[in-house]
Each structure stands twice: as C-alpha cells, then as structure tokens.
DRENMARTI-883925 format. One record per residue (C-alpha): z, x, y. Coordinates in nm, 2 decimals. Each point is the difference from the previous one (the first is absolute). Layout:
! residues N
<site><Z>Z</Z><X>X</X><Y>Y</Y></site>
...
//
This chain:
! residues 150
<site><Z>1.63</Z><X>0.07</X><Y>-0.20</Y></site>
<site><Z>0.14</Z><X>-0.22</X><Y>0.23</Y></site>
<site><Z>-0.18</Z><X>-0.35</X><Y>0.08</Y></site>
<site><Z>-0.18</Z><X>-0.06</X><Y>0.34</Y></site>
<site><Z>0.16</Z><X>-0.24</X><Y>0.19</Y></site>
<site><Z>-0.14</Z><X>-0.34</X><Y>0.04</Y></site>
<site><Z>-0.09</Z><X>0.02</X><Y>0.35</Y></site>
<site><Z>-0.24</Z><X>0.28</X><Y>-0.16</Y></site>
<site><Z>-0.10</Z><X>-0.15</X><Y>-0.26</Y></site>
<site><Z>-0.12</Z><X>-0.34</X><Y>0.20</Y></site>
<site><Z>-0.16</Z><X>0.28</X><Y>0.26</Y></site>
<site><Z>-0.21</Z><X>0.13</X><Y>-0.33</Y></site>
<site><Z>-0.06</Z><X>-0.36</X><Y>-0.14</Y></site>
<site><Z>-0.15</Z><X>-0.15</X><Y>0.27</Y></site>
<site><Z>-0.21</Z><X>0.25</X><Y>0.10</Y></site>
<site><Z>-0.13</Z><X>0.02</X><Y>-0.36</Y></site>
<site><Z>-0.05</Z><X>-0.34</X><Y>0.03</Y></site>
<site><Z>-0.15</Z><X>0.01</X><Y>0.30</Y></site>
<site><Z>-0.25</Z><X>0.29</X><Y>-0.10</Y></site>
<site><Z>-0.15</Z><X>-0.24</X><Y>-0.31</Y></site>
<site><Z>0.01</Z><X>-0.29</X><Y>0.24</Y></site>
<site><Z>-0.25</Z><X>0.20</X><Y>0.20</Y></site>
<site><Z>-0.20</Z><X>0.18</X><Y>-0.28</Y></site>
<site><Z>-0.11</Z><X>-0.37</X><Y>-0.11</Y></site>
<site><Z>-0.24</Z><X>0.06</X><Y>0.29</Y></site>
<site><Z>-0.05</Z><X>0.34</X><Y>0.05</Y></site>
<site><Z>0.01</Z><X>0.34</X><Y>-0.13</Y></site>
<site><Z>0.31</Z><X>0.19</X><Y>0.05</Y></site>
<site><Z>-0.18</Z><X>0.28</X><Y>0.22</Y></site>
<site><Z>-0.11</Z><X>-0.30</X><Y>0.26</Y></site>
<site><Z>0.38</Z><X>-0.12</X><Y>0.00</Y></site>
<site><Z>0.16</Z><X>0.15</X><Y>0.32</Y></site>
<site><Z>0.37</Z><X>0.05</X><Y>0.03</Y></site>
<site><Z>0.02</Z><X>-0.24</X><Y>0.30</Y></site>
<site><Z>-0.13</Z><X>-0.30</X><Y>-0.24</Y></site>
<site><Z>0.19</Z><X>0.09</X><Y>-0.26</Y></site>
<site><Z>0.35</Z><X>-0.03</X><Y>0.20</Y></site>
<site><Z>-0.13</Z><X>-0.26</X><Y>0.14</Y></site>
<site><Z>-0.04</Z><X>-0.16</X><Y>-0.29</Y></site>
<site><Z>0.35</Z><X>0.13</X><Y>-0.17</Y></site>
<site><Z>0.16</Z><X>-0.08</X><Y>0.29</Y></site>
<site><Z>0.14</Z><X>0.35</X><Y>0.08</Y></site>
<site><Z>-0.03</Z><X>0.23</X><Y>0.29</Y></site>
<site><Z>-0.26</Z><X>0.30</X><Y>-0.04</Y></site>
<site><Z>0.32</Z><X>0.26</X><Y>0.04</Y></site>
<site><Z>0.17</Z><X>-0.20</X><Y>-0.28</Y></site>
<site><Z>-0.36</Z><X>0.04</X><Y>-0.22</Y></site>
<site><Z>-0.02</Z><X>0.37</X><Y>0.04</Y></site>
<site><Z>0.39</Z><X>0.08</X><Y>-0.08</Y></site>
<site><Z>-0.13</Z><X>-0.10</X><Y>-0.33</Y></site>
<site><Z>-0.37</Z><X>0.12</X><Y>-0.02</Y></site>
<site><Z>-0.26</Z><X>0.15</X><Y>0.16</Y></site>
<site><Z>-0.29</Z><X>-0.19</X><Y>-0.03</Y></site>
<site><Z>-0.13</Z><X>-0.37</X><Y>-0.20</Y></site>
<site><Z>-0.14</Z><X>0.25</X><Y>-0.24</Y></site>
<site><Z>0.36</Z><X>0.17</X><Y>-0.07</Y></site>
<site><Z>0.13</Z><X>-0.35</X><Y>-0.05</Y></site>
<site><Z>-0.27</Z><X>-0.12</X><Y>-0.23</Y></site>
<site><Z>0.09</Z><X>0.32</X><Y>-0.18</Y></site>
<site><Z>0.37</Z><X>-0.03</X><Y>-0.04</Y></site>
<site><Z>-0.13</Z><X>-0.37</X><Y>-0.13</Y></site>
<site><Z>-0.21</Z><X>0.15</X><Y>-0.26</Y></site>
<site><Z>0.28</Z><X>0.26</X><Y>-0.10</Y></site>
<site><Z>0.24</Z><X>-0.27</X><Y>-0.05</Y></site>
<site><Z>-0.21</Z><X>-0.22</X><Y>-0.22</Y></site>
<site><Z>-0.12</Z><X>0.31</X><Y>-0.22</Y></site>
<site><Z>0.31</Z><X>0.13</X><Y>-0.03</Y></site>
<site><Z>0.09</Z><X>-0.35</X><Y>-0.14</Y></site>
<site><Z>-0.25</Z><X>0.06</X><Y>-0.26</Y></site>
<site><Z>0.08</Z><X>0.27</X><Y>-0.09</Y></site>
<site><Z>0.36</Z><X>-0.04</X><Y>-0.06</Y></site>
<site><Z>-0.07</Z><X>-0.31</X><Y>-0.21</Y></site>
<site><Z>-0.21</Z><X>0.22</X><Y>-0.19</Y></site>
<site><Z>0.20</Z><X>0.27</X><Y>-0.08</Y></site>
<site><Z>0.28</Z><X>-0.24</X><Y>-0.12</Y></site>
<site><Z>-0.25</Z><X>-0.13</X><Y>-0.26</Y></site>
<site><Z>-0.12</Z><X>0.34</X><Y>-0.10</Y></site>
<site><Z>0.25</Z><X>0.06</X><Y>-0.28</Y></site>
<site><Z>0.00</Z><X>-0.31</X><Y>-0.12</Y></site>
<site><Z>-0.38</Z><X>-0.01</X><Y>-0.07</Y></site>
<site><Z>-0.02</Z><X>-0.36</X><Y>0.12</Y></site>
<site><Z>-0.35</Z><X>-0.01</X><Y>0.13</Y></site>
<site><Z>-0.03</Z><X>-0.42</X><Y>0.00</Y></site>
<site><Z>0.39</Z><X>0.00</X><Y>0.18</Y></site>
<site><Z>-0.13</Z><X>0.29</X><Y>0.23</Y></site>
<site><Z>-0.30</Z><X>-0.17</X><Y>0.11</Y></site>
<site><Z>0.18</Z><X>-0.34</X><Y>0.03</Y></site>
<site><Z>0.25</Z><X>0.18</X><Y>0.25</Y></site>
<site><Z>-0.28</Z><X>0.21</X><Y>0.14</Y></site>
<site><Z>-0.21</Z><X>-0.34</X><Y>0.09</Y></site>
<site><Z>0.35</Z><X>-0.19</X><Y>0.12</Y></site>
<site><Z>0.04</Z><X>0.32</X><Y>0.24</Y></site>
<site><Z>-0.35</Z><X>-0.06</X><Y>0.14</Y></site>
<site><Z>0.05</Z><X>-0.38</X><Y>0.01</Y></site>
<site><Z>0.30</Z><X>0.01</X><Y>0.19</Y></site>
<site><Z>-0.16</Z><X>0.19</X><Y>0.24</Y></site>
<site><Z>-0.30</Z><X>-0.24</X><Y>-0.03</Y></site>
<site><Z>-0.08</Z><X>0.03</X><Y>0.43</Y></site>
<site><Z>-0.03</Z><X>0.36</X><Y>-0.01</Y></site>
<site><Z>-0.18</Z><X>0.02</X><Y>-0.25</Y></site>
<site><Z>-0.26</Z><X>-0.25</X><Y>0.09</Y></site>
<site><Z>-0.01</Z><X>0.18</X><Y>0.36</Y></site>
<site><Z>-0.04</Z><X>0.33</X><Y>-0.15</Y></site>
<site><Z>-0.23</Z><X>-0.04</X><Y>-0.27</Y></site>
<site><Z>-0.21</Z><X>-0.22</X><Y>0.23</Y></site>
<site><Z>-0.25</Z><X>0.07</X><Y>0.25</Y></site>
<site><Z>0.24</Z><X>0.14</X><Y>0.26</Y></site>
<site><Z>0.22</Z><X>0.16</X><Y>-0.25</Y></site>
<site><Z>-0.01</Z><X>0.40</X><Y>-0.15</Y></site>
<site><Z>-0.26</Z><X>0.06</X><Y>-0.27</Y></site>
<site><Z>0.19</Z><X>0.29</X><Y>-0.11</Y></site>
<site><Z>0.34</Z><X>-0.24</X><Y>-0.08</Y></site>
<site><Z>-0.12</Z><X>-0.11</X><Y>-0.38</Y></site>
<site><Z>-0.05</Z><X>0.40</X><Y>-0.03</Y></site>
<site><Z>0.31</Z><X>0.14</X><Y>0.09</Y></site>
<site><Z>0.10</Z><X>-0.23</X><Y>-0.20</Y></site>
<site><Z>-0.13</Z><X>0.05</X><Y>-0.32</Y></site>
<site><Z>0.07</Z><X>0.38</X><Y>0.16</Y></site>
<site><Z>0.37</Z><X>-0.05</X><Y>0.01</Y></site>
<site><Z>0.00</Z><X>-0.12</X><Y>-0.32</Y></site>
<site><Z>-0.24</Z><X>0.26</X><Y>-0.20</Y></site>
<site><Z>0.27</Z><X>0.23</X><Y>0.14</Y></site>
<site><Z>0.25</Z><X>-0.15</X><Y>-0.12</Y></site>
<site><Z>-0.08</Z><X>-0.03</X><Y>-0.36</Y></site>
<site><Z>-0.10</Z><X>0.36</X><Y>0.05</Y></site>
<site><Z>0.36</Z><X>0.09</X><Y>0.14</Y></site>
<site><Z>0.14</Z><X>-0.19</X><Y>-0.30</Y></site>
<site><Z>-0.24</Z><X>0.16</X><Y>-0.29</Y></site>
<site><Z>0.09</Z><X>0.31</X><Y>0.10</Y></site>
<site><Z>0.39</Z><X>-0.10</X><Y>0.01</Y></site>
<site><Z>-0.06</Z><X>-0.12</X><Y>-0.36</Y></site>
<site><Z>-0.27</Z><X>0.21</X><Y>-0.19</Y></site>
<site><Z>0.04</Z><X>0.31</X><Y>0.22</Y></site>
<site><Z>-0.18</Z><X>0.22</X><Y>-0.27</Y></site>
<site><Z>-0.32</Z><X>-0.25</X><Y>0.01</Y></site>
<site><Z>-0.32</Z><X>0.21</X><Y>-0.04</Y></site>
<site><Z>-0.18</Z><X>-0.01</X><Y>0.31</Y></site>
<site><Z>0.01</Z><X>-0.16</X><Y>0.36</Y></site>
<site><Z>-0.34</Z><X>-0.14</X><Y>0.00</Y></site>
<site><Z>0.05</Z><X>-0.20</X><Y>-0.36</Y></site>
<site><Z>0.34</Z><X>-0.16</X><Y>0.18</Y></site>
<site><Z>-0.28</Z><X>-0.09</X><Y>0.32</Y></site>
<site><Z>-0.23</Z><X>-0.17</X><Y>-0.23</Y></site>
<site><Z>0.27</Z><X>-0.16</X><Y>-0.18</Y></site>
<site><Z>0.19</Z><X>-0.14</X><Y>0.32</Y></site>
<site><Z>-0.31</Z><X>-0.07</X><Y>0.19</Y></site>
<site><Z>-0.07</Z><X>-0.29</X><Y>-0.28</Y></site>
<site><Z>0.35</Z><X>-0.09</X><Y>-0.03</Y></site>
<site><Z>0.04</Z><X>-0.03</X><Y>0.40</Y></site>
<site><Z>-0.39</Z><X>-0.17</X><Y>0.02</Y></site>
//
C-alpha cells in the first residue's frame, strides 16, 4: 500500500493533535469542527476531505492505537512471552501517554479500555483456533481467554 504523502499525514497529525488538545477540556460531542480547525490550523474543507465529524476523527485515533495493540500482540502470541508482551503492550500505551490520559479521563471514551481488552480476547481467539483447531468447545476457549486477556 502506498504511503500517504506528508502533506497528508501533517493534515491527520495535527488535527489529531488538535482534537486531544481540545478533549483536555471537553467531551468530543461538545467539540465543534470550527474549533477544532481552528485549533489545527486547517480550513473546515481541508477537515472534512478527511472526516466527517470530531467523532470520526476521535475514531480513526482509537483504530490506530488498537490496532497497535493488537499487532504487538499477535507478534508475541507464538512466542508465549506474556512478561515481553506486556512490557511492549505498556511501551505502546506509554508512547501514546496524551491519548491515553485524554481518553481514559473524564472527557475521554469509557468504552476505549474495552475494546481493548475486546480486540485482544479476539485475537487470542483467532490464534487458538489457528493453533488447536480441534479444541472442544467455544465457550471453554471464552472462559480461558477472558482470564488470559483480563
């Protein structure tokens, strides 16, 4: 897949940036799209080639920094590593140490630490069944992940 250019890239950056600058006061539903380009320094027309509303953007945020997760997850799954995973899975979180302050906060998404814990529980699912296809039932792997993923 070919790579965005930068002028997109800064575009998505500071508008990101821009959108936790805000929700350090208020939740995204009271950020409007005027404040928020405002505050990026971007035109509105510029803000909605890329999204549709604050609430897509926080999204896309979100998406990003779970998907991050979860790749560093699945590259530890083999390996059974759980105290490298973990390290890797806290150094994920800790570099994006503003977002998640902002959205585990009182602005931020309740729902973000479970679709978190989500993503993963699906993961190890997607990668017991790769491995032990034959394992007795579904609901003994949801027990089994659900304290592994906890």
């Amino acid at each position: 897949m070919k790579n965005p250019d930068t002028r997109v890239q800064f575009t998505r950056n500071a508008l990101k940036q821009a959108l936790l600058t805000l929700m350090e006061e208020k939740n995204v539903d009271k950020i409007t799209v005027k404040e928020l380009c405002e505050t990026a320094g971007i035109n509105r027309g510029t803000f909605y080639l890329h999204y549709d509303s604050p609430s897509a953007l926080l999204a896309d945020i979100e998406n990003q920094f779970l998907e991050e997760n979860l790749a560093i997850f699945r590259s530890y799954w083999k390996t059974q590593r759980d105290r490298n995973l973990m390290t890797e899975l806290f150094l994920c979180i800790r570099k994006s140490g503003d977002f998640c302050r902002i959205l585990m906060g009182p602005t931020g998404d309740p729902q973000i630490l479970r679709r978190l814990q989500d993503i993963i529980r699906d993961g190890v699912l997607d990668e017991w069944q790769k491995e032990f296809p034959a394992y007795v039932l579904s609901s003994d792997k949801e027990v089994i992940v659900s304290c592994r993923a906890a």
